[in-house]
C-alpha positions in Angstrom: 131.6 71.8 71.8 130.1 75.4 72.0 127.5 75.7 74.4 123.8 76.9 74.1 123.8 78.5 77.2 126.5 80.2 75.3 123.9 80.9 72.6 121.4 82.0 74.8 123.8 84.7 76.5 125.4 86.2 73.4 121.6 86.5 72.3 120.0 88.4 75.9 123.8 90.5 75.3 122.7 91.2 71.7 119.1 92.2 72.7 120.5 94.3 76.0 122.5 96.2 73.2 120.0 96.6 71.0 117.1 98.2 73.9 120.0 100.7 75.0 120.7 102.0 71.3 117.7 104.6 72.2 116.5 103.7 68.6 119.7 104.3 66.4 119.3 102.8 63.4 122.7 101.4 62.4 123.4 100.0 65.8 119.8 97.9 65.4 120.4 96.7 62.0 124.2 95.6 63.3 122.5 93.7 65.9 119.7 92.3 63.7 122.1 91.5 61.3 124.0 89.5 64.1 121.1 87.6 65.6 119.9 86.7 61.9 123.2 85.7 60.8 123.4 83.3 64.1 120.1 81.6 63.4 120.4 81.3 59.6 123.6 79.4 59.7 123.4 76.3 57.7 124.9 74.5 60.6 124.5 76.2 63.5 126.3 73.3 65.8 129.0 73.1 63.3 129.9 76.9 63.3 129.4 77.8 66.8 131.8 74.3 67.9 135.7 73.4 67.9 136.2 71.0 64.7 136.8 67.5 64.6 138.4 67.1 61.1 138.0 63.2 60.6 134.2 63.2 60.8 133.8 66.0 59.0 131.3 65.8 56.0 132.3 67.9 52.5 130.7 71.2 53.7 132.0 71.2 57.1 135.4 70.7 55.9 135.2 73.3 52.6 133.5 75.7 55.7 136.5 74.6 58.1 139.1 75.0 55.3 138.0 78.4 54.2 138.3 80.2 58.1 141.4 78.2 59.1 143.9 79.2 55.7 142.0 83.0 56.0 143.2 83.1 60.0 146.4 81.0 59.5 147.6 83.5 56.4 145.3 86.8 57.8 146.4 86.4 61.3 149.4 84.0 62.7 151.6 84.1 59.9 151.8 88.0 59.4 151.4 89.2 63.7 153.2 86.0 65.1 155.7 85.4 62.4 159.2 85.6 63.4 160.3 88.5 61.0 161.7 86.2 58.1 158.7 86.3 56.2 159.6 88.0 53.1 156.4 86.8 50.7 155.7 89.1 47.6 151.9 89.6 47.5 150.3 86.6 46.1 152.9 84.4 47.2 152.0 81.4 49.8 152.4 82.9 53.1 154.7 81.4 55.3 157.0 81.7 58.3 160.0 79.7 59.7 157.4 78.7 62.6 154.1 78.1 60.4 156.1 76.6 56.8 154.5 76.2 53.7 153.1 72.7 53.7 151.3 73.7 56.7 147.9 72.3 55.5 149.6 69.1 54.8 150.2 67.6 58.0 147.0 66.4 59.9 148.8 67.1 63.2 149.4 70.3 62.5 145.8 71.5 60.9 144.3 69.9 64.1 146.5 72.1 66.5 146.1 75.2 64.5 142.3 74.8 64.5 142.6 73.9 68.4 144.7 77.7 68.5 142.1 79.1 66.6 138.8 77.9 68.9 141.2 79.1 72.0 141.8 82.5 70.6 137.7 82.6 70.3 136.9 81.3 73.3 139.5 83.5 75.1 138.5 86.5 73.5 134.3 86.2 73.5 132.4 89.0 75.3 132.0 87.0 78.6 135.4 85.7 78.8 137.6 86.1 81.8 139.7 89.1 81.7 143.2 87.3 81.6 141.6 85.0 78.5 143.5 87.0 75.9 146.9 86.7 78.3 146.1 82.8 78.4 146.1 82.6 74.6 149.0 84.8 74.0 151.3 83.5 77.1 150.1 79.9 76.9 148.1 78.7 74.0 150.0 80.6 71.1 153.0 80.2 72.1 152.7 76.0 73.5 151.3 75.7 69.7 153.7 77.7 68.0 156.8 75.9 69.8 154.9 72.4 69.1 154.5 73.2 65.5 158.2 74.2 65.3 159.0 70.3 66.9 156.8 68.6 64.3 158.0 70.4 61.4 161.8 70.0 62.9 160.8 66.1 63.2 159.4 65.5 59.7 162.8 67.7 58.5 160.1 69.7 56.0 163.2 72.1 55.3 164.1 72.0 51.3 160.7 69.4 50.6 158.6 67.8 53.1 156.9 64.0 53.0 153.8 65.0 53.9 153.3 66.2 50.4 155.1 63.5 48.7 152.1 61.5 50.2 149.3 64.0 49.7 145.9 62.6 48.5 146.1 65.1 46.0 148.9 63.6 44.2 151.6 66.7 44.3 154.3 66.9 45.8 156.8 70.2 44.8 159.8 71.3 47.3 159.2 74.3 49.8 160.7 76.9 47.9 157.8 76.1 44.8 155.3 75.4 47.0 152.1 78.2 45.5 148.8 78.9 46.4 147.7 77.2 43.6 149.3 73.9 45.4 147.4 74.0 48.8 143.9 75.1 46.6 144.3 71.8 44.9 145.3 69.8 48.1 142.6 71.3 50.1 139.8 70.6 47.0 141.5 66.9 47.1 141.2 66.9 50.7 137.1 68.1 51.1 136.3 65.3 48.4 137.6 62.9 50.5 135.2 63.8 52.9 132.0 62.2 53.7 128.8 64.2 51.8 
């Protein structure tokens, strides 16, 4: 769980930049911005923490749902993809190490999200220098190899049975798999959630 000390020092760093600005507007606003973004989050705890999907309530997963798929398809797939991934725009992103019925398999949500609170924690302002070279050299690529395993285990090649179960009640083969799909799982998947 984020820390408040954490809090507190991203807040004395946001004032310190915002005494040095010598009074230039944008820079202020920017920082204002930041500090009033911060303390008008809905939940505060919940945003600034790594995520624990089964106790999640509706919000916190619909919240969770919306920055994993945005970093999975914004950031993994497209920098860390192997080179295969031939999408057309709109298509379902997907790679031969991060497959299409990604969202499907619990296991595999909970390491992504674990990837993505290591990439923030080892690229924050008061991280260690090497922090970045520990998520690249160690975290990415442990998680990458482990989702390659699970996906090899579960054989999700031409359809995978983690959609044949889905709560959602759909279950097409990889190569029809939309974005359409994984909106509807996901909705199925935040209603099953706690309010």
């Amino acid at each position: 769980m984020a820390d408040l000390d954490d809090v507190h020092a991203e807040l004395a760093d946001l004032r310190s930049q915002l005494k040095s600005q010598d009074g230039r507007l944008a820079d202020q606003e920017r920082v204002v911005q930041g500090i009033a973004e911060l303390l008008g989050a809905k939940e505060p705890a919940f945003a600034l923490s790594p995520w624990w999907w089964p106790t999640m309530t509706q919000s916190q997963a619909d919240h969770a749902w919306k920055i994993l798929t945005e970093w999975v398809d914004g950031l993994i797939i497209p920098r860390y993809d192997d080179g295969k991934n031939d999408c057309a725009l709109g298509e379902l992103p997907y790679s031969t190490r991060v497959l299409r019925c990604w969202f499907a398999h619990p296991g595999i949500v909970d390491k992504l999200s674990a990837l993505f609170w290591a990439q923030k924690g080892d690229y924050r302002r008061s991280a260690a220098a090497h922090g970045p070279l520990d998520w690249q050299e160690n975290w990415l690529t442990k998680t990458l190899d482990a989702l390659d395993k699970e996906f090899r285990e579960k054989k999700c090649i031409a359809s995978c049975s983690y959609l044949n179960k889905t709560i959602a009640g759909v279950a097409p083969k990889h190569d029809t798999l939309s974005l359409r799909d994984r909106i509807h799982w996901i909705k199925a998947d935040v209603e099953r959630h706690a309010k």
